[in-house]
C-alpha positions in Angstrom: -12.7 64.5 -67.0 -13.3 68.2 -67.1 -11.4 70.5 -64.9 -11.8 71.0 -61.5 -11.4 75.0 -60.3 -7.9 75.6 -58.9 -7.6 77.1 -55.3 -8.1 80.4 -56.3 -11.4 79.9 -57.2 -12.3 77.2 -55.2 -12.0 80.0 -52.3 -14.1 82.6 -54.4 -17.4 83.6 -52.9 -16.7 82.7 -48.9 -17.5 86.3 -47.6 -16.6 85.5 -44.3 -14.5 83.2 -42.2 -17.3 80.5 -41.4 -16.3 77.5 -43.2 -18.5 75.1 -45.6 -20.7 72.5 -44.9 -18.0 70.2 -46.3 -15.3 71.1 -44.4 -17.3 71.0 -41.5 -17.8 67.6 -42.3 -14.9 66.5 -43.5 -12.7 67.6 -40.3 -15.4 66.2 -38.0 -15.5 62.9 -39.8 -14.0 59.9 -37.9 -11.6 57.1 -38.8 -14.4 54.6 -39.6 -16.4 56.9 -42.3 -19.0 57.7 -39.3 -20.1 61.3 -38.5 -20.2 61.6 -34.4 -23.9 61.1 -32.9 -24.2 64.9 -32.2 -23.0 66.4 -35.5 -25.7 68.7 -37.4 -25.6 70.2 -40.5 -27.7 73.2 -39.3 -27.4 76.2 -37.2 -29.8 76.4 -34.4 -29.6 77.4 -30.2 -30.5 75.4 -27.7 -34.1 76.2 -27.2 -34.9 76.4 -30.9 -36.9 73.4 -32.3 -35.5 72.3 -35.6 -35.9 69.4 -38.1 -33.4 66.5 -37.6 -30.6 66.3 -40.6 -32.6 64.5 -43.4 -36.3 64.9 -42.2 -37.8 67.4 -44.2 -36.2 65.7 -47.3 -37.7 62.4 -45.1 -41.2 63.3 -45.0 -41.5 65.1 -48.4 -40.0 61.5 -50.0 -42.8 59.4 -48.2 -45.9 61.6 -47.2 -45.5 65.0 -49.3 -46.6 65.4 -52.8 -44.1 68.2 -53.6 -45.2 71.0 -56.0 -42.2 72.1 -58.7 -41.6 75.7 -57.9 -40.9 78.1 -60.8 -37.7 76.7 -62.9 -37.3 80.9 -63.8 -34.5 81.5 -61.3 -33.0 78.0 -61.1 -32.1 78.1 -65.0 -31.0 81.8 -65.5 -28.5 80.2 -62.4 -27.4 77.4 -64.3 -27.1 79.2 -67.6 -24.6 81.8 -65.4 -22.7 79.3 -64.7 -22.5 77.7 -67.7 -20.8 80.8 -69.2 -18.4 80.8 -66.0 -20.2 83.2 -63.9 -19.9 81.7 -60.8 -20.2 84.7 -59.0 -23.8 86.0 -60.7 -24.8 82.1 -60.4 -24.5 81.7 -56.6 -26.2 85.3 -56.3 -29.4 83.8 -56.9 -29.6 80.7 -54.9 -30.8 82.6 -51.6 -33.7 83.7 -53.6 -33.9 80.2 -55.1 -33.6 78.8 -51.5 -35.0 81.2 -49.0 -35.0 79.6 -45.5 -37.5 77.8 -44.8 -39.5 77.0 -48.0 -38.0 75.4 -51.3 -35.9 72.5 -50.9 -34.0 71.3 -53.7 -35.7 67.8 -53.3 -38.4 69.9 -55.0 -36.6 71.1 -57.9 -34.6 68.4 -58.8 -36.6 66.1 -61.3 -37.5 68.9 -63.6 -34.3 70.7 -63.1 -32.3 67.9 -64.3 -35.1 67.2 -67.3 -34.3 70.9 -68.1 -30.3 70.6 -68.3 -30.5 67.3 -70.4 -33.1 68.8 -72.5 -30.3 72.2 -73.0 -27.0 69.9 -72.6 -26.2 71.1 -76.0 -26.2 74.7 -74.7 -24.1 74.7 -71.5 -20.9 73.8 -71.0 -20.1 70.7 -69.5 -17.0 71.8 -68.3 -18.1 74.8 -66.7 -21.0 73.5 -65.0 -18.9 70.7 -63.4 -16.8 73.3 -61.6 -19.8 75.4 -60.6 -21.0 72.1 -59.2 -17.9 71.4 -57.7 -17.2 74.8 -56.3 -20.4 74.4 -54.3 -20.1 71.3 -53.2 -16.6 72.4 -51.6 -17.5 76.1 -50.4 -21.2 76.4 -49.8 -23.0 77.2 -46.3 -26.2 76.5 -47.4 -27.7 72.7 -47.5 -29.6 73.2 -51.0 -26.7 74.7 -52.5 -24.7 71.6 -51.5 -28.0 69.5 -52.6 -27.4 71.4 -56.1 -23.8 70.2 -56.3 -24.8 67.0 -55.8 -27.2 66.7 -58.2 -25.5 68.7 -61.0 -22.9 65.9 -60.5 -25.7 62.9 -61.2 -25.5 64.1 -64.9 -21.7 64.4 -64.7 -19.1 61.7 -65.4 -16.9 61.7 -62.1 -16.5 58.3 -61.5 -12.8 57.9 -62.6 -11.6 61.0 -60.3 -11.1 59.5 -56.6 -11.3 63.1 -55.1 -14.7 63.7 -56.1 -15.5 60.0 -55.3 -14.0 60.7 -51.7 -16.4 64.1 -51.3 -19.5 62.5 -52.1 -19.0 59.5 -49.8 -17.9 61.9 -46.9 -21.3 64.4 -47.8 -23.3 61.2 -47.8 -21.6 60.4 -43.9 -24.3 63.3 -43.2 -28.3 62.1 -43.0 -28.9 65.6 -44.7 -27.2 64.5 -48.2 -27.2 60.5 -48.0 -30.5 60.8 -50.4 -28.6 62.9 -52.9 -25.2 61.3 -52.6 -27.1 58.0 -53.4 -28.4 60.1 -57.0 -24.7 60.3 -57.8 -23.0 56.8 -57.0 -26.2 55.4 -58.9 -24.2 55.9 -62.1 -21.0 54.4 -60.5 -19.7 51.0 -61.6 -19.2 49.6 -58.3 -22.5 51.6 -57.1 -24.1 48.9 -55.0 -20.7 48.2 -52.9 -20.6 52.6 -52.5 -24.3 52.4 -51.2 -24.0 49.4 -48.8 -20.8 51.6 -47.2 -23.0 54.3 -47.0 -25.9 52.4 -45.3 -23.6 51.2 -42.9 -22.6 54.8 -41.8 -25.8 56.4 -41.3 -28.3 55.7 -38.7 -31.0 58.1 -39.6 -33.2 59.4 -43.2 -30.0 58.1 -44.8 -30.4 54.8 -43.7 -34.4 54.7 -44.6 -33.0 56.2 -48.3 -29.7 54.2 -48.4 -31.7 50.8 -47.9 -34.7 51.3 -50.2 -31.7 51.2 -52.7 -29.7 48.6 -51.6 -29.6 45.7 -53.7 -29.1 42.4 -51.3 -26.6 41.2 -54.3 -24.8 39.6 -51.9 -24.6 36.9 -48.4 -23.0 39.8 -46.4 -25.5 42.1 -47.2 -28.3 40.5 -46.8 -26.9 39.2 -43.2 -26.5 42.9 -42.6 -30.1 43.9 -43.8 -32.0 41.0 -41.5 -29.5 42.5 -38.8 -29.3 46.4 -39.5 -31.9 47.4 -41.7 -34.5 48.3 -40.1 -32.4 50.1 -36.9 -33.0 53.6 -37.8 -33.2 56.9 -35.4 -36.6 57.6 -37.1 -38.9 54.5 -37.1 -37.9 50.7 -37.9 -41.3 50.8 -40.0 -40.0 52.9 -42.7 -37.4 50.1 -44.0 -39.7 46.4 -42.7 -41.4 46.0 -46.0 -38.8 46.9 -48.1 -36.0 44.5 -45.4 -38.7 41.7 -45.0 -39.0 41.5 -49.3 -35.6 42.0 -50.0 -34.5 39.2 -47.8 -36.9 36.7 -48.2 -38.1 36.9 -44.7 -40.5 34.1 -44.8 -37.9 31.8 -45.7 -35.9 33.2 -42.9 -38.1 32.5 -40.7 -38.7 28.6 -42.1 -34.8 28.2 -42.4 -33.1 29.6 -39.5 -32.6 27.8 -35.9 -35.1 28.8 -33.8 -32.5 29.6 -30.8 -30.4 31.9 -33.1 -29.6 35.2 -33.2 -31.2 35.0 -36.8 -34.2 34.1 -35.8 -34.4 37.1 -32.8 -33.5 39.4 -35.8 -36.4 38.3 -38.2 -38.3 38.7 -35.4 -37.4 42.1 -34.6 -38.3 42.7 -38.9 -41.7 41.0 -38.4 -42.9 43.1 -35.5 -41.5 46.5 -37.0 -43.8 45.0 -40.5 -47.1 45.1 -38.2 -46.6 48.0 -36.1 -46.6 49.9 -39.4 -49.9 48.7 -40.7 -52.0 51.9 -40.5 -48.9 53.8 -39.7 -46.9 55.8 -41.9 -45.8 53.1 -44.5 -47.0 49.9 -46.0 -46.9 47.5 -43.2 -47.9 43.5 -43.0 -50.6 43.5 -45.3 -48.6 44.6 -48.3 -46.3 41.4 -47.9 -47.6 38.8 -50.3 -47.2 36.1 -47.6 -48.7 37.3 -44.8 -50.7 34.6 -42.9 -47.5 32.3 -44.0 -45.3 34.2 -42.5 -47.0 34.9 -39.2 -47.9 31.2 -39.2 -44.3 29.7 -39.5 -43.1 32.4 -36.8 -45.6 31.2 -34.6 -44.9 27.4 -35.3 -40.8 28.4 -35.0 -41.6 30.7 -31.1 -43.7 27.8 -29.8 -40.4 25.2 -30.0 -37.5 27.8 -29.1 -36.5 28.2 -25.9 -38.0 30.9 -23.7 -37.1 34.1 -25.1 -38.5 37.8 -24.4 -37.6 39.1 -27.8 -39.9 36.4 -29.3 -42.9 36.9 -26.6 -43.3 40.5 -27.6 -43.6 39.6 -31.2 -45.9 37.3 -30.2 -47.7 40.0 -28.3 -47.5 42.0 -31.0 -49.0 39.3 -33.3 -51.9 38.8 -30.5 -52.6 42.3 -30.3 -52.9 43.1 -33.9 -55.2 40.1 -35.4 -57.2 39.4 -32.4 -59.9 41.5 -33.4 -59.4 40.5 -37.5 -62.5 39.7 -39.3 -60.7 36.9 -41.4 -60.6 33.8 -39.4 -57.3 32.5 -40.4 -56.1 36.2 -39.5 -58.2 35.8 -36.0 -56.3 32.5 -35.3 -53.3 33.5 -35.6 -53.8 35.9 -32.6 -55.3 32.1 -30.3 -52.4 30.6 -31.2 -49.7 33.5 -30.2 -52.1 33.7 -27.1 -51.6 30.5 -26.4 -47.9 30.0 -26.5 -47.9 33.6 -24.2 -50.1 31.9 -21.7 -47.8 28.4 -21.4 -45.9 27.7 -18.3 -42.8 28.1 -19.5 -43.4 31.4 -20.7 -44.6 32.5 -17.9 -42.3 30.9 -15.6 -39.5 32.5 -17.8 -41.3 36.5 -17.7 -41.8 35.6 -14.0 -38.0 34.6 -13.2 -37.1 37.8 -15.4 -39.4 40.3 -13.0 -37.7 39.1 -9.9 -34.3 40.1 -11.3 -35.7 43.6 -12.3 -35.5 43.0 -15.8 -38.4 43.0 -18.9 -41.2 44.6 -16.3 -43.1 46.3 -18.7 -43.1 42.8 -20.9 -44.0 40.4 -17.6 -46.7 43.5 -16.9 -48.5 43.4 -20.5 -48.5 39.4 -20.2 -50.4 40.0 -16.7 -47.7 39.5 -14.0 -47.8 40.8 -11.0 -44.6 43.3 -10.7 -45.6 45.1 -8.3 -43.2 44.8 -5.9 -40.3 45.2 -8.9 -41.8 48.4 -10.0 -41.5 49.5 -7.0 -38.4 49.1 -6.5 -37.3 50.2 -9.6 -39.1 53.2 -9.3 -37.6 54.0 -5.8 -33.9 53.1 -7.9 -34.1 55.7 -10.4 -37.9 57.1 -10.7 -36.8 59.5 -13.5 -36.1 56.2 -15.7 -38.5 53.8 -14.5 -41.2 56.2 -14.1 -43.2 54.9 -16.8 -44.1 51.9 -14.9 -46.0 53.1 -12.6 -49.0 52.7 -15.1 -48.9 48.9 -14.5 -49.8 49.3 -10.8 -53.3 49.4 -9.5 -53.1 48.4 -6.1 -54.4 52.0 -4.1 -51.8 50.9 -1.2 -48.9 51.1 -3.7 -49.7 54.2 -5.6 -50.0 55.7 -2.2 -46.6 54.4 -1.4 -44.8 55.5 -4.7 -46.8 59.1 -4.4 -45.1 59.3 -1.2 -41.9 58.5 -2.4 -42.1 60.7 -5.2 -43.6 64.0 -3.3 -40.1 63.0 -0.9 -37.6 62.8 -3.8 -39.2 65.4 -6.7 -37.5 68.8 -6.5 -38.0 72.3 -7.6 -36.0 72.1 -10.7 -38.0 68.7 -11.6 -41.6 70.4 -11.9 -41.1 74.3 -12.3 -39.9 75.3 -15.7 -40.3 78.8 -17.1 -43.7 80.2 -16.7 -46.3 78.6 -18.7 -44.0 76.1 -20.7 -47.0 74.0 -22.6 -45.4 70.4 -20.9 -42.8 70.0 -18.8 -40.5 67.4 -18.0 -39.5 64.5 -16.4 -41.3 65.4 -12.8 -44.4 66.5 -14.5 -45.3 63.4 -16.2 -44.9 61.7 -12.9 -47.2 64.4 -11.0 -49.8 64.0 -13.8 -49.8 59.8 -14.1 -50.0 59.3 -10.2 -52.9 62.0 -10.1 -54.7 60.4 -12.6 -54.6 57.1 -11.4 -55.1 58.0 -7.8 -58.8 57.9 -6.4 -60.5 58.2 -3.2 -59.8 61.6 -1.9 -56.6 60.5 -0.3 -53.9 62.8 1.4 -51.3 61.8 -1.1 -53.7 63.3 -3.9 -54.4 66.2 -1.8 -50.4 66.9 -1.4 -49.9 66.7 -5.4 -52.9 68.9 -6.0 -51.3 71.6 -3.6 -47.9 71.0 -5.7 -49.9 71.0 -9.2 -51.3 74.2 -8.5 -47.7 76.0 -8.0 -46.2 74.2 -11.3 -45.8 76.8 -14.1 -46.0 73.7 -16.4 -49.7 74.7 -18.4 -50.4 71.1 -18.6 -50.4 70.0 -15.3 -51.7 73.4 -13.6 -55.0 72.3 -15.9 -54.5 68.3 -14.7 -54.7 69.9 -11.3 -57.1 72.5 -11.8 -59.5 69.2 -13.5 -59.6 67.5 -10.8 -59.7 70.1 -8.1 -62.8 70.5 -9.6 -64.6 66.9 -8.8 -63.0 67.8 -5.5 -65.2 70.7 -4.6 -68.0 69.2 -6.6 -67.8 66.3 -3.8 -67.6 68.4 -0.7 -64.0 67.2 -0.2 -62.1 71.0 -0.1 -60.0 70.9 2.7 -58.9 74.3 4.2 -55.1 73.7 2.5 -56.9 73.4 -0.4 -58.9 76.6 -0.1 -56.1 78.6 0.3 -54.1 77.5 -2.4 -56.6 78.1 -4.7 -56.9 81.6 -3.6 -53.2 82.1 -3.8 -53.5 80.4 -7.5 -56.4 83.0 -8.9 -54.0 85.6 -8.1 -50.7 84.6 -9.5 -52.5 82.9 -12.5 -51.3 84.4 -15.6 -53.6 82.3 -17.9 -56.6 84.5 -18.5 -58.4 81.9 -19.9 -57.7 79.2 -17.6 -57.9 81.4 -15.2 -62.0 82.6 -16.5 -62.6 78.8 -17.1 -61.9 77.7 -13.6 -63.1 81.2 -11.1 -65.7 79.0 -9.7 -63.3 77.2 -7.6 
């Protein structure tokens, strides 16, 4: 093994007292390997809208056809530091990295072509403490990414302390893809990259599965389980889950009342909400009419479950428009076990007790009376619902309710936010389903027109319109809209609307 740098120089370059990714890391990892649920890599206020740990690296992998940039600074660095100027080395990596365009993700394939291609010429030893000097003392992401991949050509498998750093850099979503480069070459490297699957739920999960050999019963129990729960999308991981397990032969093999079978379930719906969407969905697994078919067969026996209805749903939704007939039945016969009395009986019994109403809703149950109640429970939570109810009577009711409850800080943001929150979405759902000129439309059109929110000024301003058009200004409505043309800031939705 060559030699690591001794304190001294492990310390050299920190020009200030803000510490290194990796000991940011490594004092906020917890006892189970696990970075907490709020930990970030990256720098960035409260307001400021920032890519998640791992997703620019995310995207590039599966949509991005990344461009090489110039090699020119990268390998006058790595030449520096294979004569053991560390210093001159790390000089140039803010110009090799300047915020916010090259990743190393973009360098990486031709960089490491060009070090095996000089091996010969650079030091080994050198360039392994470089490598590990970054990976130790650098603030920047890509210089860690550097590190990381330096140390994919590098022997470190026999030293446990660079073993331990790689595992605790791959704890973050922002690294997992390049931590998975380096244990690739370890012995034991499918054990190391089921640990690390396991302690990521984000990009490092998509990466850390796509690698993951199902080698053995515990990890395959743990991919029809886990590996598809992601913070990003399920879709990303079904296809490569679904083939890696077998799922068809899941399906076929498992008890139809099992937690196995739920799970599979969970894997096949994930595989046909992708189709069309970001990644290979259904129609890239070999055996897809097979599949769908013993599902189907396997739901229609087991006992009343809502985790197997909206698959079902799912399946209904997606082929019942498929040109292929075989495709096109499967969608009558996921219909038909959606319609049956115990299903329905089951979604029914579930609605009473306040539970599954969006489910009982799609399937055509009346929930009215539930959403209602949930709504007047908690309407920030449940206020989603209210696009299941159609009855004029009860959207009058819950517009009521909600004009009662909303406050200030619910619908006025800072001036001209684009969308707003939790209140506007309400404001702007019940005025759109609303109809007949009521007084509860009336009241939210005098509240939409004092909403800094742009969105729902314009949803007001819209219909306002088709009010005046009808003859159905009232005088509350004429002065508020004088009182609007002279605080609105808008000049353009302010030209576009001056004939109100």
């Amino acid at each position: 093994m060559t030699e690591k740098p001794n304190d001294s120089s492990a310390e050299k370059g920190l020009e200030d007292t803000e510490k290194s990714i990796y000991a940011r890391i490594h004092e906020a990892i917890l006892p189970n390997g696990e970075l907490p649920a709020s930990f970030s890599v990256q720098h960035h206020g409260p307001d400021e809208i920032a890519w998640a740990d791992g997703a620019w690296d995310g995207v590039c992998c599966y949509h991005n056809q990344l461009e090489t940039p110039d090699l020119t600074l990268m390998t006058q660095a790595l030449r520096l530091a294979a004569a053991n100027d560390f210093e001159q080395a790390e000089a140039l990596l803010p110009q090799i990295f300047p915020a916010g365009e090259h990743s190393m993700l973009a360098y990486i394939a031709d960089t490491l072509k060009w070090i095996l291609a000089h091996h010969e010429e650079l030091d080994a030893n050198h360039m392994y403490r470089f490598a590990w000097h970054l990976l130790l003392d650098a603030r920047d992401k890509e210089a860690v990414k550097l590190a990381l991949s330096i140390m994919e050509l590098i022997p470190v498998e026999s030293d446990e302390e660079v073993r331990q750093a790689v595992r605790e850099l791959a704890a973050s979503d922002e690294f997992t893809l390049f931590a998975l480069f380096v244990v690739s070459n370890w012995k034991n490297s499918n054990e190391e990259i089921f640990r690390m699957a396991q302690r990521v739920r984000g990009w490092g999960r998509i990466h850390a599965v796509e690698r993951l050999a199902p080698a053995t019963g515990a990890i395959r129990h743990w991919l029809l389980h886990e590996g598809i729960d992601n913070k990003v999308m399920p879709e990303y991981s079904a296809l490569t889950v679904a083939e890696k397990i077998d799922l068809l032969a899941v399906v076929q093999t498992v008890d139809r009342n099992s937690e196995d079978f739920i799970a599979a379930g969970k894997i096949l719906q994930a595989l046909i909400e992708s189709d069309g969407g970001p990644v290979a969905g259904i129609e890239e697994y070999e055996q897809e009419e097979e599949l769908v078919r013993s599902y189907i067969d396997k739901a229609r026996l087991a006992m009343p479950n809502e985790n197997i209805y909206r698959v079902l749903r799912t399946v209904k939704l997606h082929y019942e428009d498929d040109e292929n007939e075989e495709l096109h039945a499967l969608a009558k016969e996921a219909a038909n076990v959606l319609s049956s009395a115990s299903c329905r009986r089951y979604m029914s019994r579930k609605a009473e007790q306040g539970e599954c109403l969006r489910l009982a809703s799609q399937l055509g149950i009346d929930c009215s009376k539930e959403i209602k109640a949930a709504f007047r429970k908690d309407w920030r939570k449940h206020h989603a619902m209210l696009q299941f109810l159609e009855n004029p009577d009860d959207l009058a009711e819950m517009t009521d309710f909600f004009l009662s409850a909303v406050r200030d800080e619910d619908l006025l943001k800072p001036l001209n936010t684009l969308v707003g929150g939790t209140g506007n979405h309400v404001h702007e759902l019940l005025l759109g389903k609303l109809s007949g000129y009521s007084p509860q439309e009336e009241r939210l059109l005098l509240l939409g027109l004092r909403t800094p929110v742009v969105r729902t000024r314009l949803t007001t301003l819209k219909r306002l319109r088709i009010w005046k058009e009808n003859g159905k200004f009232t005088d509350a409505l004429r002065e508020a809209v004088d009182a609007w043309k002279n605080s609105e800031t808008e000049a353009k939705m302010r030209f576009e609307y001056q004939d109100l």
